[in-house]
N, C-alpha and C positions, 0 to 999 in steps of 0.2 A: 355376471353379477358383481362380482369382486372389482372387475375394470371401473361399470357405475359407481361403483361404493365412493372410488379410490377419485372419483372426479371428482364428486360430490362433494370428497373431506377436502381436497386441495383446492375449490372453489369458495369452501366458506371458510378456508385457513387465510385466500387470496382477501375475498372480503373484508374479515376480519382485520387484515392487516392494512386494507386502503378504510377503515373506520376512522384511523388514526385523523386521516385528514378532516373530518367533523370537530373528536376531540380524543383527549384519552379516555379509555371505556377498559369496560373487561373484558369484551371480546378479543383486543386487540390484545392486551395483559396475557388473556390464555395462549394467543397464537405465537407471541413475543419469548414467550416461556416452554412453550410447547418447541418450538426452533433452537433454542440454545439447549433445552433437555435433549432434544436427539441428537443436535451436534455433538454434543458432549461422548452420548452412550454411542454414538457413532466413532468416534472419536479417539476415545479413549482406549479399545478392544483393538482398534486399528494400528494405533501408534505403539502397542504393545505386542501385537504380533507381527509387524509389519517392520520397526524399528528397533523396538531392545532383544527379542529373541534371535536375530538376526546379526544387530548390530552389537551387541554387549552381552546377552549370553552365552548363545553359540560358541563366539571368538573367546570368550572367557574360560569358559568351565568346560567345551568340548574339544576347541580345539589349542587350548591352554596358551594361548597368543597374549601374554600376562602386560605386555604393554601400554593394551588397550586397556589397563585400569587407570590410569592416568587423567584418560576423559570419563571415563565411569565415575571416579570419585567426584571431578568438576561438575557432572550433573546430577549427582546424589546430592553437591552440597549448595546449591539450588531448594531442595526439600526444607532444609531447615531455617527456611525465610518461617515457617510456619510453625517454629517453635520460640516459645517466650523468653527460656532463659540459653538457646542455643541459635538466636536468629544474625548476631556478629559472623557467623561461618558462612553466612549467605552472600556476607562481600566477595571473598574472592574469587567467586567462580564470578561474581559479575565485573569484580573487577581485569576478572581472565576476559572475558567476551569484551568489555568497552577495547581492551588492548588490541584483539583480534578486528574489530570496528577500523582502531585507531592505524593498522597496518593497512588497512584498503586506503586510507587518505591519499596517501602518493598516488595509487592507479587513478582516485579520482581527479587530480588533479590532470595527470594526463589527458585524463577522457572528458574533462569540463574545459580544460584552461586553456594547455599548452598544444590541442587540436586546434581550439579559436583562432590561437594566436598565432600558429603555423599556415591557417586559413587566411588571418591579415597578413601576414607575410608574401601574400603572391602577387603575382603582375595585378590590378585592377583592370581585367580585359574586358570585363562583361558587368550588368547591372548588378547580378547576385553578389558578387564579390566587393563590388562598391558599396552596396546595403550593410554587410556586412562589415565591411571596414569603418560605418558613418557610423554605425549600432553601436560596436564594439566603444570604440572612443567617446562616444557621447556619455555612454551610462557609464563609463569610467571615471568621466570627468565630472559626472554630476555627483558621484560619491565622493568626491575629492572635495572636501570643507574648507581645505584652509584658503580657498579663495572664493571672495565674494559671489553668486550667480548673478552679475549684472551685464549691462552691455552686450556685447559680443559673445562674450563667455557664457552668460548666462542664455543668450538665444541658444546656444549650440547643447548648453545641457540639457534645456527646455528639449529637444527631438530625442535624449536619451529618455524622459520621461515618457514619449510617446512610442518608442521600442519597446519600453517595459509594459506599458497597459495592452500593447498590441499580444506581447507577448503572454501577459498573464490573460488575456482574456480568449486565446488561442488554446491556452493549459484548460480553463475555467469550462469553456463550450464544448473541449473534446469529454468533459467529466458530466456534461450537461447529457451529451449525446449518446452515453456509456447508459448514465441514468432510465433516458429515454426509451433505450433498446432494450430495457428492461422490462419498463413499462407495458413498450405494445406486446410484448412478448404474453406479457401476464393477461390482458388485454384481450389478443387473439385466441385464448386460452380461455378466457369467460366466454366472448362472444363463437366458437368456435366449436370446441370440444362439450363445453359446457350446455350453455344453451342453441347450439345450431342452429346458427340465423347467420353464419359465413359458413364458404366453403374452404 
């Protein structure tokens, strides 16, 4: 009975939430509200048993490891974004996190740039290598303003533009195909569980 119930709610929560595609409605309103309420209460009970009694109580007050007050106060002064005459104390714990941001730039650079460039760097034995080394240069050189794109120049930047749409629309489809899987899932779930018209 309870299994029924539990299909039932999560078929007209599914619904509800493909309504959107007609227009905005309240079903969808409910279902939309109803998903971030449980997140939430889901959420909040978790990160509090799961993370501060563990990570910030525990180590604090049982086993007096007083160190760890250092990032305790950083995320307590986060909270006072939420006060009117005490919300300037909310900069420096963000201005602590952009710094900690700002410390991965080197690694990224290794893992975006200085890999590429270690990868033009080798023999051109084989197509892949070639591709890469035409890619690499082209859309470098198409970012590069201070000369004109005409003639010659400009055909060779013109193939960097065609690395990039190749390349964004490679990022674009794999987010298309994320989407999708989502879809039939939800899909096989109506037609399925729901109404049993698939096996």
């Amino acid at each position: 009975m309870m299994e029924t119930i539990g299909i039932w709610l999560a078929a007209f929560l599914t619904l509800s939430m493909f309504s959107f595609l007609y227009k905005d409605n309240p079903f969808y309103k409910f279902a939309e509200h109803l998903f971030i309420g449980a997140s939430l209460g889901y959420g909040i009970p978790y990160t509090f048993f799961n993370v501060f009694i563990p990570y910030a109580y525990n180590p604090l007050f049982l086993k007096h490891e007083y160190i760890l007050i250092i990032p305790f106060l950083i995320g307590i002064g986060y909270w006072f974004r939420f006060s009117n005459n005490l919300s300037w104390l909310s900069r420096y714990p963000i201005a602590f996190g952009l710094g900690i941001v700002g410390m991965g730039v080197p690694m990224s650079i290794h893992a975006q740039i200085l890999v590429q460039m270690r990868t033009m760097m080798l023999p051109l034995t084989n197509i892949n290598l070639i591709l890469i080394f035409i890619g690499t240069v082209s859309i470098l050189l198409y970012f590069f303003f201070s000369k004109a794109h005409k003639g010659v120049y400009g055909k060779f930047t013109s193939i960097g533009i065609w690395f990039m749409m190749i390349g964004f629309g490679a990022s674009f489809g794999y987010t298309v195909m994320a989407r999708l899987s989502l879809l039939i899932g939800r899909l096989q779930f109506l037609l399925s569980d729901w109404l049993g018209l698939i096996n």
